[in-house]
N, C-alpha and C positions, 0 to 999 in steps of 0.2 A: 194376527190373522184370525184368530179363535173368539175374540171380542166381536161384540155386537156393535155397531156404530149409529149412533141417535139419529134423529131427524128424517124431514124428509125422504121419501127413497120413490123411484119407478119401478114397477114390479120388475124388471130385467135386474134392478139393482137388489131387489128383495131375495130373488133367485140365488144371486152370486152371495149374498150372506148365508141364505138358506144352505148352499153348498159349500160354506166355509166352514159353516156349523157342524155340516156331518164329514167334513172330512177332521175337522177338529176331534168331532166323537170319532169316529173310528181310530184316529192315532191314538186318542188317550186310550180305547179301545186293547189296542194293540200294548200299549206300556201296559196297563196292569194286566195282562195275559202276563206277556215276561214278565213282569215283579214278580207274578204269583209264581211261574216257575223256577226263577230266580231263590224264591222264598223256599221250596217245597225241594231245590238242590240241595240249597244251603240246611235246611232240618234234615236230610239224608245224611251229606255230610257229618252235621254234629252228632247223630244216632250213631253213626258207625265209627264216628273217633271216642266217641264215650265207650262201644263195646268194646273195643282195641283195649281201652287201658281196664278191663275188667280183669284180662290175663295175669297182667303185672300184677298190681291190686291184689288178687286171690294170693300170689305167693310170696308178694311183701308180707302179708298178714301171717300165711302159712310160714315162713323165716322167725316171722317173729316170735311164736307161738314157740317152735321149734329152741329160737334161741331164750327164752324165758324158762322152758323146759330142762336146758339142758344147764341153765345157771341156776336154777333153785336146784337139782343135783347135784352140781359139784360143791354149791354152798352148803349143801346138807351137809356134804361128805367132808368138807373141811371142819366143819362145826364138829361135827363126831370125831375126828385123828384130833382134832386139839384139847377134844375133852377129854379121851382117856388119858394122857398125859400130864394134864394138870389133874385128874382124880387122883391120880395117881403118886403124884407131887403132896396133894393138900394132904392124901391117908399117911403118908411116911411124915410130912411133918405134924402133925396131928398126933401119930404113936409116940414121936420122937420129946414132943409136949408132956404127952401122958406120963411116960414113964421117967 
C-alpha cells in the first residue's frame, strides 16, 4: 500500500497514490511517536532499577569494609596471644642454653 507503483496513471489514479502516500506517512508517523515513547519508558525504567540497586550496593560495600575491619582485629589480636607465649618459650629456652 505504502509503495509507489510505475507507469501510467489518470490524475484520479494519482490522487489515490497521493493518498496512500500520506496515509503511509502518517502511520509510520504514528510508530515512531510510540517508539519514541516506548524508548523514553524503557530509559525511565532502566534509571530507576539502576537507582533501586544503589541501596544494596552501598551496604554490600559498607559489610565489607565492616567485615575487613573486624578480621585485620581479631588477626592482630591472635598474632599478639601467640607471640607472648612463644616469647616466652624461646627466653626460658634460651636461659636454659645459657646456663
Amino acid at each position: 500500500m505504502c509503495q509507489r507503483r510505475c507507469g501510467a496513471r489518470n490524475i484520479s489514479e494519482g490522487a489515490v497514490v497521493a493518498s496512500s502516500e500520506v496515509v503511509c506517512f502518517l502511520v509510520l508517523c504514528d510508530r515512531l511517536k510510540t517508539e519514541g515513547e516506548l524508548r523514553v519508558k524503557a530509559e525511565t525504567q532502566l534509571a530507576e532499577a539502576q537507582t533501586s540497586l544503589d541501596e544494596p550496593r552501598k551496604l554490600l560495600q559498607e559489610s565489607k569494609a565492616e567485615l575487613t575491619d573486624t578480621f585485620n582485629a581479631l588477626s592482630a589480636e591472635a598474632l599478639n596471644s601467640n607471640n607472648e607465649p612463644s616469647l616466652a618459650l624461646a627466653r626460658s629456652t634460651f636461659e636454659g642454653v645459657q646456663t
